[in-house]
DOLUM-593613 format. One line per 10 residues: their letters; for each residue x, y negated, z negated of N, C-alpha, C. Coordinates in steps of 0.02 Angstrom, whole numbers, plus 50000, padded with zeros to 5 digits. Layout:
<nodes>
A) X,Y,Z,X,Y,Z,X,Y,Z ~ ...
</nodes>
This chain:
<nodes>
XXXXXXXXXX) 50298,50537,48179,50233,50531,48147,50179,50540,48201 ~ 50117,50591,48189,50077,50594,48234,50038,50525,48239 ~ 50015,50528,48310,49944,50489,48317,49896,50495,48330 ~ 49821,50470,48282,49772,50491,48348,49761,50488,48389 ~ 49724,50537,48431,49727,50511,48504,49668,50438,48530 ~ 49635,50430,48490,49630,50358,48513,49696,50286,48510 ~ 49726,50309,48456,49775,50262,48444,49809,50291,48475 ~ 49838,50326,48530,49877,50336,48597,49841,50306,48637 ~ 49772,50298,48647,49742,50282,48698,49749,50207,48691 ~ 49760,50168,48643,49772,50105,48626,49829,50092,48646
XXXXXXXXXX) 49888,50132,48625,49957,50089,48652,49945,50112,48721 ~ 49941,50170,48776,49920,50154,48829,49883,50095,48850 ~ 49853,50071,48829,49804,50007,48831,49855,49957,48853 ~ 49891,49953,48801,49909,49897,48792,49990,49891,48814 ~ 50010,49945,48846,50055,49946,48872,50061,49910,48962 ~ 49969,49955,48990,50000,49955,49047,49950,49885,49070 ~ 49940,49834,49014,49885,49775,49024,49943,49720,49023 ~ 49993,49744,48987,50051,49703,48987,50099,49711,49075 ~ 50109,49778,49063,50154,49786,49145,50094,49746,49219 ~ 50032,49766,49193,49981,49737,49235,49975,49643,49266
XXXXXXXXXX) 50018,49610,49202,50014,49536,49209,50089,49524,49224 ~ 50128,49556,49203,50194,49534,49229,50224,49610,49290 ~ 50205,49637,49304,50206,49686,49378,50214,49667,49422 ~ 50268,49606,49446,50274,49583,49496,50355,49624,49536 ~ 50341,49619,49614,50380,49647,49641,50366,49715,49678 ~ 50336,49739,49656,50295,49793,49709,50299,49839,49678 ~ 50286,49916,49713,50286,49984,49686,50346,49997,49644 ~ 50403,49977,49690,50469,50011,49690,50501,49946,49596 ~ 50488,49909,49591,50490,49871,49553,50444,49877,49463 ~ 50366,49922,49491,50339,49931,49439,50335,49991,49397
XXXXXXXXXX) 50385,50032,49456,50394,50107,49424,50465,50101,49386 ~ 50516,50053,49403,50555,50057,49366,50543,50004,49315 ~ 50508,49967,49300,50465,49962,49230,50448,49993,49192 ~ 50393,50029,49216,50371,50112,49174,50413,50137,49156 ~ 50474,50159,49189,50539,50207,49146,50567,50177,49107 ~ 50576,50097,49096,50628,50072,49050,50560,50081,48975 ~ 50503,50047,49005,50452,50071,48933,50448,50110,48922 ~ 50421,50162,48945,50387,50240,48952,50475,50284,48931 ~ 50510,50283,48962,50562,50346,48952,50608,50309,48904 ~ 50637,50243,48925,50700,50230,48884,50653,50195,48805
XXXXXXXXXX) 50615,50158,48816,50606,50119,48749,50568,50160,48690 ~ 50495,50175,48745,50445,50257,48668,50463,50285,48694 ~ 50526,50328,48746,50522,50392,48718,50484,50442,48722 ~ 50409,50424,48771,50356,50477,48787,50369,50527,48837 ~ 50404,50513,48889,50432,50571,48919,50495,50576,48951 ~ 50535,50628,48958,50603,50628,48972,50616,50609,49039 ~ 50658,50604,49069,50694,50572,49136,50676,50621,49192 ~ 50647,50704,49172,50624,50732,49215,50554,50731,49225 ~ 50539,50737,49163,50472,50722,49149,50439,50668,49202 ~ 50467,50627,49183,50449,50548,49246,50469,50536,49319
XXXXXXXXXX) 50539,50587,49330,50533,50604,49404,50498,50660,49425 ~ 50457,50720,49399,50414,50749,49431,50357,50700,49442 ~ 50348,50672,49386,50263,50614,49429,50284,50565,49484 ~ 50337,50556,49486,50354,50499,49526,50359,50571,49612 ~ 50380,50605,49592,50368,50649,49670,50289,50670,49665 ~ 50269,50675,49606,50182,50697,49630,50138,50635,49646 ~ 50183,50584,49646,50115,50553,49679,50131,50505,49756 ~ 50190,50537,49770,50211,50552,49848,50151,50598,49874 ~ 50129,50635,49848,50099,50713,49848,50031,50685,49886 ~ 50002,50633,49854,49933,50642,49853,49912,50533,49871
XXXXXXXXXX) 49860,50555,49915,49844,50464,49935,49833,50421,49881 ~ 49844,50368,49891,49835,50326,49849,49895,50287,49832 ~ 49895,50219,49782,49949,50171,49769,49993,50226,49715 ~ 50060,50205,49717,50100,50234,49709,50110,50236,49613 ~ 50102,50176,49605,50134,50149,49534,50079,50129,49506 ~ 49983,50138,49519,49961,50135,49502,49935,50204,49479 ~ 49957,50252,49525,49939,50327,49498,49987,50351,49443 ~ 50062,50330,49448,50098,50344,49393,50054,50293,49334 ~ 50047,50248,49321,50000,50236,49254,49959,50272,49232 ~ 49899,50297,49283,49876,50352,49270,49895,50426,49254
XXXXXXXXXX) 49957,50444,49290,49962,50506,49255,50005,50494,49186 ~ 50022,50428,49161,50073,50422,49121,50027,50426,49043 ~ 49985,50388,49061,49921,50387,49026,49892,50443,48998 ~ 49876,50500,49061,49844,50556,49056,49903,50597,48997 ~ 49960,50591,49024,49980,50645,48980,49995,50599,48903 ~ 50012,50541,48892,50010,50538,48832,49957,50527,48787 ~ 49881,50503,48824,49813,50514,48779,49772,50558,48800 ~ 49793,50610,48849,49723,50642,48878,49692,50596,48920 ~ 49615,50613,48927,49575,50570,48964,49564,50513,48946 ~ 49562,50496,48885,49544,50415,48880,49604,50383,48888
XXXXXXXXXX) 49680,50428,48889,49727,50368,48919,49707,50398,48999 ~ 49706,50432,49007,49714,50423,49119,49658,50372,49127 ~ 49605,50322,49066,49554,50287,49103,49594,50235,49082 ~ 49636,50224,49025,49680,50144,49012,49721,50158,49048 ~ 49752,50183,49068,49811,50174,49100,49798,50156,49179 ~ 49768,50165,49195,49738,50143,49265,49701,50081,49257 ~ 49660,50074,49228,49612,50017,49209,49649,49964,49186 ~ 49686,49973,49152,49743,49900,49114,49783,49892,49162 ~ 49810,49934,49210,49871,49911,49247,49833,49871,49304 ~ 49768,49886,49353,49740,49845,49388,49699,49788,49345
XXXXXXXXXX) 49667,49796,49299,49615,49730,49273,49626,49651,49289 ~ 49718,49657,49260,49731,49576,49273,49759,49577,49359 ~ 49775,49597,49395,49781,49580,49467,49715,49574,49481 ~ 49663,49615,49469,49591,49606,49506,49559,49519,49479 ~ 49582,49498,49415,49551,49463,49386,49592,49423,49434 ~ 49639,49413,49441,49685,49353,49462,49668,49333,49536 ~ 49667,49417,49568,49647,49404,49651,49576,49373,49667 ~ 49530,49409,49612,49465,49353,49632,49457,49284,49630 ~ 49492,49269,49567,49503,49186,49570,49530,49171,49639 ~ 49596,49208,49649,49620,49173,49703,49551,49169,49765
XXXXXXXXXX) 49534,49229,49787,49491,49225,49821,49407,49189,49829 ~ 49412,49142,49762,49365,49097,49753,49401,49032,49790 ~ 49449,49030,49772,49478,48954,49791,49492,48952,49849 ~ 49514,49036,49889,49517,49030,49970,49458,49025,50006 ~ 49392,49028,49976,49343,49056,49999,49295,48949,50010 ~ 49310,48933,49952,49311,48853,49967,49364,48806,49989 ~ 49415,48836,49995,49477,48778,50016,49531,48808,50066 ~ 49500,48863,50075,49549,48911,50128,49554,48884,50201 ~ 49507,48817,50200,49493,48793,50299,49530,48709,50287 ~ 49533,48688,50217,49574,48652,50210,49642,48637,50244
XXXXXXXXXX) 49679,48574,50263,49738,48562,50284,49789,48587,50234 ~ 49793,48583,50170,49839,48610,50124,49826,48699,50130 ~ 49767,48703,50128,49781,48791,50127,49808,48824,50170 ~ 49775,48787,50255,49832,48808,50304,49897,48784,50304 ~ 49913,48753,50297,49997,48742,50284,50027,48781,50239 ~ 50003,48798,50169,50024,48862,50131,50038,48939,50167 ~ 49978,48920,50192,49979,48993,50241,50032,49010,50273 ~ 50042,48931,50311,50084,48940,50383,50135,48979,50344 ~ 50182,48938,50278,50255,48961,50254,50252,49024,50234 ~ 50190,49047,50196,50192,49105,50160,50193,49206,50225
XXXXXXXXXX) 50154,49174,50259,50134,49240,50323,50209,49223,50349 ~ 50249,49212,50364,50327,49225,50387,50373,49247,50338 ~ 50358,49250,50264,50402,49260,50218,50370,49341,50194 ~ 50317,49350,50224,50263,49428,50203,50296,49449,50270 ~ 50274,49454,50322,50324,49492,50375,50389,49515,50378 ~ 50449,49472,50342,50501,49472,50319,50528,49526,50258 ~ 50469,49540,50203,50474,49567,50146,50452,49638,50184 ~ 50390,49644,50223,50372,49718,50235,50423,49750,50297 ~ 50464,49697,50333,50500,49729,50399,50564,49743,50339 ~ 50589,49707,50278,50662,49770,50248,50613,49819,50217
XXXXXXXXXX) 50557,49829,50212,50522,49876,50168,50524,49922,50218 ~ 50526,49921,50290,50525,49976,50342,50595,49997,50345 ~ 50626,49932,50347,50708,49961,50355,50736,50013,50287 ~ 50715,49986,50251,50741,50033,50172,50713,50109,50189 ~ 50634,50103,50196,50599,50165,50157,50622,50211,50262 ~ 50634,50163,50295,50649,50196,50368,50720,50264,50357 ~ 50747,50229,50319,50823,50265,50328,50833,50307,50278 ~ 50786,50332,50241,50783,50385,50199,50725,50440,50221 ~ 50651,50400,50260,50605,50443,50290,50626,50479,50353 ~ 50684,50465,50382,50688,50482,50447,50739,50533,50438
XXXXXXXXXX) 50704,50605,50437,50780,50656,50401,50819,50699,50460 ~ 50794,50687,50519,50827,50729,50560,50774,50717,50645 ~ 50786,50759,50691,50766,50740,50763,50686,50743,50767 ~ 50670,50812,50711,50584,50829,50712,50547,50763,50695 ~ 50578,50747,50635,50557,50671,50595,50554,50632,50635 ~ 50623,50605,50663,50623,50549,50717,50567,50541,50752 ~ 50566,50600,50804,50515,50607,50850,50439,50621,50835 ~ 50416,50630,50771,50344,50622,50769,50347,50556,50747 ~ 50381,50519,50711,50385,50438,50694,50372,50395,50767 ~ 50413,50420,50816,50395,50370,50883,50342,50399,50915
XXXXXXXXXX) 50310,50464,50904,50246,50480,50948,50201,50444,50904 ~ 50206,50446,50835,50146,50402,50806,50142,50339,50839 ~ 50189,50300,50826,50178,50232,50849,50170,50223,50932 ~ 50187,50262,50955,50159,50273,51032,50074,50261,51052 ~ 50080,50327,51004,49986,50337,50996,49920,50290,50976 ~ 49986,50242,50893,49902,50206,50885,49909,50146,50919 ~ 49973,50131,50959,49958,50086,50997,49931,50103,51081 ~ 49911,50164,51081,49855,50211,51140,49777,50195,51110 ~ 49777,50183,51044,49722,50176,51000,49679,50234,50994 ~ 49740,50294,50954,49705,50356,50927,49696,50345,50845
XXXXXXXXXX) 49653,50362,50807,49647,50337,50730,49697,50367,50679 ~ 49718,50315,50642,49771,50307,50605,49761,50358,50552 ~ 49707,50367,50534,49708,50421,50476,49723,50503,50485 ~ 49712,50499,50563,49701,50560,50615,49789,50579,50629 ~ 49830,50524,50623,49901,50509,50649,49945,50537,50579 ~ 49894,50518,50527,49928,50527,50467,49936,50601,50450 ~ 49901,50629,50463,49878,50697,50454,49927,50732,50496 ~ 49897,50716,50566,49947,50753,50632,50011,50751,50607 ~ 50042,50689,50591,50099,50691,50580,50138,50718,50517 ~ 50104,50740,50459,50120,50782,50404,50117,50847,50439
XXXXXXXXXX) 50068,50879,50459,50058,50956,50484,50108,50983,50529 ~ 50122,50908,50593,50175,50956,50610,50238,50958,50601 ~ 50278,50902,50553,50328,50908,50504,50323,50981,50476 ~ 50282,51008,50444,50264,51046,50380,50283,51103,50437 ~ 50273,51112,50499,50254,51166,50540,50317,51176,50565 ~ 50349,51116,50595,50412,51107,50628,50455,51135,50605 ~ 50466,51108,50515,50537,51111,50464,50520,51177,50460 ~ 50471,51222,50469,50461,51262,50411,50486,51333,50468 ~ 50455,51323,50528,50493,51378,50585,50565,51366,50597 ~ 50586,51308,50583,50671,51293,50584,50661,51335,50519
XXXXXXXXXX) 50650,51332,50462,50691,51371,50422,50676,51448,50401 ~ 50623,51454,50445,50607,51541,50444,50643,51570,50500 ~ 50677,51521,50556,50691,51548,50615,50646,51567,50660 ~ 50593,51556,50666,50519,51566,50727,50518,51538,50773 ~ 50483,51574,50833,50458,51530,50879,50418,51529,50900 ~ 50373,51443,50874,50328,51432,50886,50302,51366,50924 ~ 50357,51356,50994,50376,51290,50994,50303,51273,51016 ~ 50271,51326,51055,50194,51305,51103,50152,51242,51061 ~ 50151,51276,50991,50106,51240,50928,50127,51163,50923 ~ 50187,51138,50924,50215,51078,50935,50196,51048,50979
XXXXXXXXXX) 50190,51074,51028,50180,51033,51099,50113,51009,51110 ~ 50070,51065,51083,49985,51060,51116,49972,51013,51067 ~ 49983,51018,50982,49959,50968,50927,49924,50905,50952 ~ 50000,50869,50965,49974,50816,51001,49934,50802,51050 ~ 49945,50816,51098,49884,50828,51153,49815,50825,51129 ~ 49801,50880,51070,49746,50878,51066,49724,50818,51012 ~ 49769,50809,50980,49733,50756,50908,49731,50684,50971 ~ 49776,50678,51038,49764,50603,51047,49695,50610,51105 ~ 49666,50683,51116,49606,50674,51153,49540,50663,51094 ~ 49547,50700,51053,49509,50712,50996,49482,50662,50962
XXXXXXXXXX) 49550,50633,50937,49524,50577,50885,49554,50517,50901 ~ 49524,50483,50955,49498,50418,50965,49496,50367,50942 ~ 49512,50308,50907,49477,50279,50883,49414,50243,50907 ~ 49383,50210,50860,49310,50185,50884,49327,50107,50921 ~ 49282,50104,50975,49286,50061,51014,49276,49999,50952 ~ 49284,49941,50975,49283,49877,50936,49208,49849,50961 ~ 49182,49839,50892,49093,49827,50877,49095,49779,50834 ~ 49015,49763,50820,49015,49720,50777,48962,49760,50708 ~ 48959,49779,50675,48913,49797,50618,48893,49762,50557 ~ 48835,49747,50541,48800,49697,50479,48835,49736,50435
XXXXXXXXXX) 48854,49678,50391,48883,49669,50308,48836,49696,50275 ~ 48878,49742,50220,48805,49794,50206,48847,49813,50129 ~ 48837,49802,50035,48882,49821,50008,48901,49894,49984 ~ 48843,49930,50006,48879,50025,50022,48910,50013,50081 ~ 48915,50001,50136,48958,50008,50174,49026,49981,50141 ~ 49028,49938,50135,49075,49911,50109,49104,49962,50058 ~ 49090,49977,50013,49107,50041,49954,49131,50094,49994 ~ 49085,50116,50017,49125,50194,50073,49185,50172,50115 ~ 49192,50126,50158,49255,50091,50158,49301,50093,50141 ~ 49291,50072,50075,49385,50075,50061,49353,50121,50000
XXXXXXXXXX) 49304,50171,49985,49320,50228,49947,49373,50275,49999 ~ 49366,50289,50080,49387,50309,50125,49449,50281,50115 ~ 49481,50228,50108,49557,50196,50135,49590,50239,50068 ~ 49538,50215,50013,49611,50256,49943,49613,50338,49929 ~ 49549,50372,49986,49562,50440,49986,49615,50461,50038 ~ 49628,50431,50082,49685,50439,50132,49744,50418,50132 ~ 49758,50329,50106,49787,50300,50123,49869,50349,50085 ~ 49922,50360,50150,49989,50377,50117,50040,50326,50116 ~ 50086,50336,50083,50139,50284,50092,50133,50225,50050 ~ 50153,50166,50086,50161,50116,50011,50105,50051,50024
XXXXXXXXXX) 50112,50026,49976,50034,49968,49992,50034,49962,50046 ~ 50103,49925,50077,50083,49887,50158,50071,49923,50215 ~ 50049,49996,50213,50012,50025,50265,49942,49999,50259 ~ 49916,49984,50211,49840,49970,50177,49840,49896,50258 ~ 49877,49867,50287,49877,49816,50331,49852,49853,50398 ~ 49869,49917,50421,49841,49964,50474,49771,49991,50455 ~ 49748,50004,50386,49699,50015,50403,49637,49947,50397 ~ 49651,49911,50362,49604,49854,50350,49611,49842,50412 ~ 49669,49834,50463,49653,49798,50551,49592,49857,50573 ~ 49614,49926,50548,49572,49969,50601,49501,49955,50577
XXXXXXXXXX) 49474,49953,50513,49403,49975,50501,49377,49913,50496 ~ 49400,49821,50461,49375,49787,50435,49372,49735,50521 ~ 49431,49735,50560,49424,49679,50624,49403,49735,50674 ~ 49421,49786,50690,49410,49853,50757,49362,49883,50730 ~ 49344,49902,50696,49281,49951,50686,49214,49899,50665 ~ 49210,49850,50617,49170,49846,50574,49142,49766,50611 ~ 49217,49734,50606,49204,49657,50637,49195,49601,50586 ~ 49195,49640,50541,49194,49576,50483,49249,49538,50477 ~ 49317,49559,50480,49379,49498,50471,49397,49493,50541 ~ 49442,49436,50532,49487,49433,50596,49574,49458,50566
XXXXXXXXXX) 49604,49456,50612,49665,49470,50587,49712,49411,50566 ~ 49716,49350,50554,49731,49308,50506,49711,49309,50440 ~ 49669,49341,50446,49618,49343,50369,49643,49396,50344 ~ 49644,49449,50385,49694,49519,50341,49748,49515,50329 ~ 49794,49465,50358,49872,49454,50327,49858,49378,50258 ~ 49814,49362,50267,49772,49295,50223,49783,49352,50144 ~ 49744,49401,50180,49729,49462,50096,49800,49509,50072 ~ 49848,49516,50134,49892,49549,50097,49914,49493,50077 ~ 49921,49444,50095,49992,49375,50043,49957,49380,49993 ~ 49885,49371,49969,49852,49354,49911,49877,49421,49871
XXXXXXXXXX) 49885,49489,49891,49897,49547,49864,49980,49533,49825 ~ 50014,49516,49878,50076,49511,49896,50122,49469,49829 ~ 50068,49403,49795,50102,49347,49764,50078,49360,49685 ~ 50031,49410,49686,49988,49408,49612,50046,49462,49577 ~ 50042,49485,49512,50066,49538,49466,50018,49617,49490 ~ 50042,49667,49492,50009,49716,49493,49997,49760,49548 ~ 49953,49807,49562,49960,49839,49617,49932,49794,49679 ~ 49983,49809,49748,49963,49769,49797,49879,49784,49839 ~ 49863,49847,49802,49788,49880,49826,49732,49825,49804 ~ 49764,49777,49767,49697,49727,49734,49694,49698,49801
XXXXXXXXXX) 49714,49695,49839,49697,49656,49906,49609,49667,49946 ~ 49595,49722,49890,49540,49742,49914,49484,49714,49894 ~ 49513,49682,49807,49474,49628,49787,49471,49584,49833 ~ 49520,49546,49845,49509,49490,49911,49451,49493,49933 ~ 49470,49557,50015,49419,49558,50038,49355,49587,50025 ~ 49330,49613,49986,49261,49627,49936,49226,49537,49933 ~ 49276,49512,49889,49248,49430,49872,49240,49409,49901 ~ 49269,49393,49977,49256,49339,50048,49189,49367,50081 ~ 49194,49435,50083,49152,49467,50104,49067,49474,50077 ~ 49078,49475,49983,49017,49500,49965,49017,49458,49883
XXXXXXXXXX) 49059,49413,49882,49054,49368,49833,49060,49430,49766 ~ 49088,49422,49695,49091,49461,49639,49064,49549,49646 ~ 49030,49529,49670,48982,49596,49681,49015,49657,49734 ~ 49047,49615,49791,49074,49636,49833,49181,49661,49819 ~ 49190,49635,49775,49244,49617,49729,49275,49679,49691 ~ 49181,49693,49665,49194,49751,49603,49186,49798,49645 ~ 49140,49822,49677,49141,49877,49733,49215,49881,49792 ~ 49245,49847,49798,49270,49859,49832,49352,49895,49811 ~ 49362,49853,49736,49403,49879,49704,49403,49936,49665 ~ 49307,49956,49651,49302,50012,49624,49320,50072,49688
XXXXXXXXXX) 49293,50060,49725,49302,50104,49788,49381,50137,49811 ~ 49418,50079,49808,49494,50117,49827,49528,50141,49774 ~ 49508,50109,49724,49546,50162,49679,49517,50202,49639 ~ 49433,50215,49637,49426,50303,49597,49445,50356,49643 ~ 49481,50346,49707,49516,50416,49713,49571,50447,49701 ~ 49614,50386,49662,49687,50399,49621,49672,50416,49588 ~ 49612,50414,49525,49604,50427,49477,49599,50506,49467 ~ 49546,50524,49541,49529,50609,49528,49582,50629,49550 ~ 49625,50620,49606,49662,50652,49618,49745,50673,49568 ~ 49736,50611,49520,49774,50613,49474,49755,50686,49411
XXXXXXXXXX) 49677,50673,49397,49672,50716,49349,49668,50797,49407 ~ 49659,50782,49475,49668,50866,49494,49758,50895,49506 ~ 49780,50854,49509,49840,50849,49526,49907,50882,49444 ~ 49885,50826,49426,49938,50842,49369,49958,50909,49306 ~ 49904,50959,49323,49912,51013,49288,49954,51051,49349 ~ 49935,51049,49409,49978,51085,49471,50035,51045,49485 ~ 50094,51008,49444,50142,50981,49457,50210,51011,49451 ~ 50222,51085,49422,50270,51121,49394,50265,51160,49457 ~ 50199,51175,49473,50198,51223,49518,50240,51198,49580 ~ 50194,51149,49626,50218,51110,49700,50291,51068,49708
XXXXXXXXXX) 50318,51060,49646,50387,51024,49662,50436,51047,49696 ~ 50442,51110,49697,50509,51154,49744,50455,51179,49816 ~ 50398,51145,49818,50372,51204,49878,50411,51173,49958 ~ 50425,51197,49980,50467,51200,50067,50421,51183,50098 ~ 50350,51191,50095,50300,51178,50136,50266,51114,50116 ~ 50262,51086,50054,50237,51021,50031,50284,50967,50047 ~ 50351,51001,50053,50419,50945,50066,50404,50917,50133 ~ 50399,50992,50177,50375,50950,50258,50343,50915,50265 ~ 50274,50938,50237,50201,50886,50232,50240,50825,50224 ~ 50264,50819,50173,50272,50750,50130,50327,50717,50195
XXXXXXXXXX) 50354,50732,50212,50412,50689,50244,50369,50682,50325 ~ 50330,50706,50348,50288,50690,50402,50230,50644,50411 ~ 50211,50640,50335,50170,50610,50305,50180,50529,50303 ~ 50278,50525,50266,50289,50459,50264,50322,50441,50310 ~ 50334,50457,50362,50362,50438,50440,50294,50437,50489 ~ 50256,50454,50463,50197,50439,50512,50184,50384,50483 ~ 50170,50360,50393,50145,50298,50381,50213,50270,50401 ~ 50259,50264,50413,50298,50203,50412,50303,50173,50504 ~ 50269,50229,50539,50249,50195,50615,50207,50156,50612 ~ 50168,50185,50556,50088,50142,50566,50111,50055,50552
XXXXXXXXXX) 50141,50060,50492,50167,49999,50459,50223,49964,50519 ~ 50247,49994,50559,50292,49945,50605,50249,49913,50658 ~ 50195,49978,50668,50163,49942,50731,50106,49888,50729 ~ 50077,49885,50631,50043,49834,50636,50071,49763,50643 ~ 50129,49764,50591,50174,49738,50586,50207,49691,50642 ~ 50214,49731,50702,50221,49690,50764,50182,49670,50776 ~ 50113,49667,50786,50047,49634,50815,50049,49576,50757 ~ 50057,49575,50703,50050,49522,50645,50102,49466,50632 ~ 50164,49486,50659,50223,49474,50669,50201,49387,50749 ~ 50166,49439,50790,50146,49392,50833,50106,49343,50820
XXXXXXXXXX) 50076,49334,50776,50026,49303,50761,50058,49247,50708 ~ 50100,49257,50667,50101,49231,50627,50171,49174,50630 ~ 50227,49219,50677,50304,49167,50700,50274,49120,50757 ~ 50237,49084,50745,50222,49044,50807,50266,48949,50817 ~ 50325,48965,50789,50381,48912,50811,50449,48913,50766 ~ 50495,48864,50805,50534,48881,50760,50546,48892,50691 ~ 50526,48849,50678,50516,48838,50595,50478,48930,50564 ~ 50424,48937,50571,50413,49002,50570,50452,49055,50568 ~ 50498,49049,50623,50536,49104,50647,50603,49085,50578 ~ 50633,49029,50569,50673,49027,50530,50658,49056,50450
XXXXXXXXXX) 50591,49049,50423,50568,49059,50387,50586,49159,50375 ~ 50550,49180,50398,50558,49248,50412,50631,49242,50420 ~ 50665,49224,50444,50755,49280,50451,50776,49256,50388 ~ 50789,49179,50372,50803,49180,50308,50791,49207,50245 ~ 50716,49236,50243,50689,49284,50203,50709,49336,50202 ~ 50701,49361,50254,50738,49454,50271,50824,49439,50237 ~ 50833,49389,50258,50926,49367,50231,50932,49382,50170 ~ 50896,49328,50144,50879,49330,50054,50877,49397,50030 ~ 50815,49446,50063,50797,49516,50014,50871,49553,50036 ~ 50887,49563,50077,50964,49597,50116,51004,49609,50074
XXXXXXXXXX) 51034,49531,50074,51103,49506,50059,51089,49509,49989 ~ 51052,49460,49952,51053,49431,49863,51009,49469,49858 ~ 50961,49514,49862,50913,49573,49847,50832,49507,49797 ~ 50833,49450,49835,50789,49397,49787,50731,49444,49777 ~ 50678,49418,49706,50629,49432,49708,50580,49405,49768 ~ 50529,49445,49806,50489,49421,49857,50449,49390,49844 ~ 50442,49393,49760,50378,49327,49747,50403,49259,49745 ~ 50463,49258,49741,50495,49191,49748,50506,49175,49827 ~ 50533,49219,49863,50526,49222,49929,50459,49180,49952 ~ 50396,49221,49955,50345,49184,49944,50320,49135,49935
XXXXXXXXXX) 50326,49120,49863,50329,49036,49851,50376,48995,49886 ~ 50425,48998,49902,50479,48963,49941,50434,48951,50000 ~ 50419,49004,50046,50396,48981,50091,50312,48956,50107 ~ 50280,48941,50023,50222,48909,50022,50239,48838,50033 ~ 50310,48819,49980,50312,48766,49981,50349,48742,50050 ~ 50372,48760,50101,50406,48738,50139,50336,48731,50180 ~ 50280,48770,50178,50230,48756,50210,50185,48686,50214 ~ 50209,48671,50147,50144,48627,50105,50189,48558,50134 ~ 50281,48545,50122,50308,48509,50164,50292,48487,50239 ~ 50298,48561,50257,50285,48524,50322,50208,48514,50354
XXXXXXX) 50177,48522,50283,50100,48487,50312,50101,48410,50276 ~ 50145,48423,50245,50139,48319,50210,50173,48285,50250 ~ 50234,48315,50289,50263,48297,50348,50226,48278,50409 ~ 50168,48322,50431,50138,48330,50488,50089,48274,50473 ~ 50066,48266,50420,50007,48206,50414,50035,48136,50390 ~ 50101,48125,50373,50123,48056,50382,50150,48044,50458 ~ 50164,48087,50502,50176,48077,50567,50107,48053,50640
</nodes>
């Protein structure tokens, strides 16, 4: 039976407002959601159908499983589903993260909030170091791969800019694979690349700049036009632009915003709500979440008519696999700097291996992970104050 297309645009609605409140578990968790609704239950598109979007939005920046809503959207209402389907799947994480970020924003210097903290930042380090190990041993396809993966992380810990790394490191994948399989030689082009992107692009010395809410907007409109790979690179660039460039956070406060990202339903990009709210109160909230994600949106509607075309291309494959071995340096090397910051005793340190144990071995959900180690936090602050 046909429908109108508003009443497509409705069950879109109301499909992805539902995956939006219970979307817990991350990318890899909310896309295989979408297929058990979307392919196995209506029936809206076939099993290929849903792995070409799931490779096109490898393709293009932005959250992973928030762009599949959108293109899932797009093709079953047109435009008014690519605006529900995006809009319903973030609404309730944004709604949820601002609360949260009301209550951190008054009770976050509290003895209970730091003790939450303490358990929770060892059990987030734990969840994103198997997220390197998993997505490591499938991104890393051969010696070219390898080796732009360790020049990246070489580099931004030289402190050349991460977005600059991201790039470098797709182009010369794309360049590398592609004279291996034409047979060329062009090794000169390999060699100089680098050289020149780590004289070139620099990053910016560490300043301080007034809180400003267009700045803020261009910001992370910038992080969701670039950002590749999976939420928890979004942790390299918030260190680079929000504590190194800008000066507004410190770096407790940016692992403060991924846990808050980390524990809610939905895409982990609401983290941007977080920091919008600490930063610029509601106002700062909506801009900041409008900002990172209207560039999934366009790039979704430029994207998805050219999806038949780019799936077999040899040259988009390189891109793409240089692309996610450059983000997955970025993600180890913040990772270690945050890593330091956050295992500061035993207890800490036990926290984290047992976690990494848990996701390993019994594959636990990490939001339970999480909570586990809120509450072991909140213990050993009721511990610490009867002593």
């Amino acid at each position: 039976m046909s429908r109108s297309s508003s009443g497509r645009a409705t069950e879109v609605a109301a499909l992805f407002l539902k995956l939006g409140v219970t979307g817990f578990g991350g990318p890899a968790a909310h896309i295989a959601m979408m297929h058990d609704e979307t392919v196995v239950r209506r029936k809206w598109l076939s099993d290929q159908q849903f792995l070409d979007l799931v490779g096109a939005t490898n393709l293009i920046p932005g959250p992973n499983s928030t762009e599949m809503a959108i293109h899932v959207g797009f093709l079953r209402a047109g435009w008014p589903g690519l605006i529900a389907g995006g809009a319903c799947f973030i609404l309730p994480a944004m709604l949820i993260v601002m609360g949260l970020a009301w209550a951190y924003v008054r009770f976050g210097s509290t003895p209970q909030a730091e003790w939450l903290l303490y358990g929770v930042k060892p059990a987030i380090i734990a969840v994103i170091a198997q997220a390197l190990w998993k997505l490591g041993r499938k991104a890393v396809k051969g010696p070219l791969v390898a080796g732009v993966g360790v020049g990246v992380l070489v580099l931004y810990f030289l402190g050349v800019n991460e977005i600059a790394l991201l790039f470098a490191g797709g182009l010369l994948v794309m360049i590398g694979a592609n004279i291996q399989r034409l047979r060329e030689s062009a090794l000169s082009a390999l060699l100089v690349s680098p050289v020149v992107a780590s004289s070139i692009l620099a990053a910016p010395a560490l300043s301080s700049i007034p809180f400003t809410l267009p700045l803020l907007f261009l910001t992370f409109l910038k992080i969701g036009a670039v950002l590749y790979g999976s939420g928890y690179v979004l942790l390299a660039f918030l260190h680079t632009d929000f504590v190194v460039r800008l000066g507004w956070l410190t770096d407790p406060q940016v692992l403060d915003a991924i846990a808050i990202g980390q524990v809610t339903p939905g895409p982990l990009f609401t983290t941007a709500t977080f920091v919008g709210f600490i930063l610029g109160g509601v106002p700062g909230a909506l801009l900041a979440t409008l900002g990172i994600f209207l560039p999934s949106f366009i790039f979704v509607a430029l994207s998805n008519p050219l999806i038949p075309r780019v799936r077999d291309s040899a040259w988009i494959s390189g891109l793409l696999d240089g692309v996610n071995v450059a983000a997955l340096a970025l993600m180890a090397a913040v990772t270690w700097a945050l890593g330091k910051a956050s295992l500061v005793d035993t207890l800490t340190i036990a926290i984290a291996l047992v976690s990494l144990g848990l996701l390993v071995r019994f594959k636990v959900n990490s939001t339970w992970l999480i909570a586990g180690g809120a509450i072991v936090g909140l213990l050993r602050g009721a511990l610490s104050s009867l002593s």
